[in-house]
C-alpha positions as CSV (number, residue, x, y, z in Angstrom):
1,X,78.6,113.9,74.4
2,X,80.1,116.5,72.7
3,X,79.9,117.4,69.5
4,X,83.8,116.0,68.4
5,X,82.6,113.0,70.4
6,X,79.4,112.7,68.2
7,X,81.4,113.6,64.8
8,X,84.0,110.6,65.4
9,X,81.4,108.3,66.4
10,X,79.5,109.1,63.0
11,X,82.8,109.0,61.0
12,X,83.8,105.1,63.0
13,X,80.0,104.2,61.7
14,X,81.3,105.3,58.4
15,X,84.6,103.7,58.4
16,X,82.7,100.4,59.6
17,X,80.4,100.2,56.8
18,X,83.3,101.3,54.1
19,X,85.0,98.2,55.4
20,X,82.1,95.5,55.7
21,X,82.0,96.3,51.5
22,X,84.2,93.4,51.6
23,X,81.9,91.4,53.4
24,X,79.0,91.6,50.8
25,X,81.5,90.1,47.6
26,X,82.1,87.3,50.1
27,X,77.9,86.9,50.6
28,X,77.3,87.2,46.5
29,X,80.4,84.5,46.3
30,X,81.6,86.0,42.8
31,X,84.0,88.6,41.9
32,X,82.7,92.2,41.5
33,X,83.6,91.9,37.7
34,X,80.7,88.9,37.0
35,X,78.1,91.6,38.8
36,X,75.4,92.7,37.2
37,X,75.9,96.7,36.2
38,X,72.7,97.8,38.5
39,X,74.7,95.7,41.6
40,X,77.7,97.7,40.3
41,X,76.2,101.2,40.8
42,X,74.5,100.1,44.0
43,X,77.8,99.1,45.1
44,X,79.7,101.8,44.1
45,X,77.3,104.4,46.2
46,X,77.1,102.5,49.4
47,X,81.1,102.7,49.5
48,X,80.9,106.6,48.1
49,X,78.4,107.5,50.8
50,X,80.4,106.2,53.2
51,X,83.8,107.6,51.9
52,X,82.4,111.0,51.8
53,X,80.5,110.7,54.9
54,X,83.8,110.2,56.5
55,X,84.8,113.2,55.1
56,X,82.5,115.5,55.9
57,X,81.8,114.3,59.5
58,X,85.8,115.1,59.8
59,X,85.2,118.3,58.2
60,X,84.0,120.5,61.2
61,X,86.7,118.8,63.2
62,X,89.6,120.5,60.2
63,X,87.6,123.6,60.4
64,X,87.6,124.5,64.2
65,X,91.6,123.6,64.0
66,X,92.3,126.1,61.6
67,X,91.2,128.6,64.2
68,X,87.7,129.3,63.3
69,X,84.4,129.8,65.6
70,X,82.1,127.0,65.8
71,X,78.9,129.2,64.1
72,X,81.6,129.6,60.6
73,X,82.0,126.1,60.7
74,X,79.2,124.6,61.1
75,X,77.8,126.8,58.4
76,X,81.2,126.3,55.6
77,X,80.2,122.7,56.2
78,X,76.9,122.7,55.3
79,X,77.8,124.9,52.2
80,X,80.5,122.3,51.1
81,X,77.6,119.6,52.0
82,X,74.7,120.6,50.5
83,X,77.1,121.4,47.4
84,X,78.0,117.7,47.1
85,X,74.5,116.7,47.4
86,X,73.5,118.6,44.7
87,X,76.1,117.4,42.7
88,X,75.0,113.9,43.6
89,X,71.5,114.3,42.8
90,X,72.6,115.1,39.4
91,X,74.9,112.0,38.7
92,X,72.0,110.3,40.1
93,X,69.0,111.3,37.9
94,X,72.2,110.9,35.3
95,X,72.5,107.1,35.4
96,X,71.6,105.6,32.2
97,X,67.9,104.5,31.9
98,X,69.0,100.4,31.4
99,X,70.6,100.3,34.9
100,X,67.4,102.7,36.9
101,X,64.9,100.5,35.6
102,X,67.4,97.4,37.6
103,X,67.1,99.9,40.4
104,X,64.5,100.5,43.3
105,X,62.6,103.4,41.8
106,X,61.3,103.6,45.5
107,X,64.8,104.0,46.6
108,X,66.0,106.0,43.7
109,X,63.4,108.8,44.3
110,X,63.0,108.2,48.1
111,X,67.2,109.5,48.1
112,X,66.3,112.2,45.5
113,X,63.7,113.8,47.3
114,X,64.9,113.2,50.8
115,X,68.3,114.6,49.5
116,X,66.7,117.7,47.9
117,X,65.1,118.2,51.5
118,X,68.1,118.0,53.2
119,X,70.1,120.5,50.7
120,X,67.3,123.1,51.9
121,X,67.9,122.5,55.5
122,X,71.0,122.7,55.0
123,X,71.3,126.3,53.0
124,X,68.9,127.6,55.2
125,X,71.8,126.9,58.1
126,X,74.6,128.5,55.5
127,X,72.9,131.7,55.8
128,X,71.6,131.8,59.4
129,X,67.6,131.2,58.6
130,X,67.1,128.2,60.7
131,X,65.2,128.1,63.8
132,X,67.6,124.6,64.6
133,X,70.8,124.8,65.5
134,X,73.2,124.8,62.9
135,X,75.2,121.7,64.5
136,X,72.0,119.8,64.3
137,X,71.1,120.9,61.1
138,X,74.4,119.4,59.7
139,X,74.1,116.9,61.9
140,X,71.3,115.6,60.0
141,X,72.7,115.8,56.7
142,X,75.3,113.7,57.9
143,X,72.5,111.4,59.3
144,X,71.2,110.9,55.8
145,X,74.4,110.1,54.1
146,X,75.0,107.2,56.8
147,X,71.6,106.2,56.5
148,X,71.4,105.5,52.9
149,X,75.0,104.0,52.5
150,X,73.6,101.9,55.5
151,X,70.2,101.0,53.2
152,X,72.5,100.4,50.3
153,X,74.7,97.7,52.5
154,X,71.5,95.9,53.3
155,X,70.0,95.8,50.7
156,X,73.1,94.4,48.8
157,X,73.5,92.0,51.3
158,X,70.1,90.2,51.3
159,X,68.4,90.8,47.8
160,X,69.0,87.4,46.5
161,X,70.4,86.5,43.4
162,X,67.8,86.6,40.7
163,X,67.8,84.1,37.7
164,X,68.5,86.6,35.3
165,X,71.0,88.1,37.3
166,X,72.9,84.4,37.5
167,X,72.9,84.1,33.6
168,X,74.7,87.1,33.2
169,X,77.4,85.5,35.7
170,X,77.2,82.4,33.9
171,X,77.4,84.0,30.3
172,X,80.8,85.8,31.6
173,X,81.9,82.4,32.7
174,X,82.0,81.2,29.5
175,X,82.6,83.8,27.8
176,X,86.3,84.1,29.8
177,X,86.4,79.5,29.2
């Protein structure tokens, strides 16, 4: 497989999991405005992560059109990556403290800390210091982005309902009555 073959494959993944958002408002069987805010956020990352991760796995692809060597690429992408990861981590350790106490703290600092690791790998490939190669190096960074949208999608999907969680719904029922 080469590495196009690998990038579109990674992007489809992403496109797959962007679309089966849908499917998880018809599993919670309410409208994303009765939501709880920390099912919001949780929400709003897994289709971000994927969005993005679309982007970026495309990215090389733009890159190596425009007439540049594979090294340049694959070393401007993991710039323009780890970039957006640390820009992410910020919004991240951002989100009001209400809504990250709703949140996995496991999860929260499990994607903070495996993002910060994957920034590092990833600036040591912009400037030529890793002993990896610099496709697999980005490669991985893309792996991450998949993996947590994926983690995001599950856990969406089968965290049930909780009691608190339905009075909220309820309360905006008949609130809007």
């Amino acid at each position: 497989m080469t590495h196009s073959d690998t990038l579109i494959a990674l992007s489809q993944l992403s496109v797959a999991l962007a679309g089966f958002s849908g499917i998880i408002v018809a599993l919670r069987q309410r409208s994303l405005t009765s939501w709880p805010e920390h099912e919001l956020v949780r929400f709003r990352y897994m289709l971000e992560l994927a969005v993005y991760s679309i982007g970026f796995d495309l990215l090389p692809l733009l890159v190596n059109a425009l007439g540049f060597d594979a090294l340049f690429s694959w070393q401007f992408c993991s710039i323009l990556l780890s970039v957006w990861l640390v820009i992410r981590i910020f919004q991240t350790a951002t989100i009001q403290k209400t809504i990250r106490d709703r949140l996995s703290l496991v999860w929260f600092y499990i994607y903070q800390l495996g993002s910060g690791a994957v920034i590092l790998a990833l600036a040591a490939n912009a400037m030529g210091l890793s002993t990896f190669s610099a496709y697999g190096i980005y490669l991985f960074g893309l792996a991450w982005l998949l993996f947590f949208s994926l983690s995001l999608f599950v856990r969406l999907t089968i965290s049930p309902i909780s009691t608190q969680d339905q009075g909220i719904t309820d309360r905006s029922k008949t609130a809007n009555d």
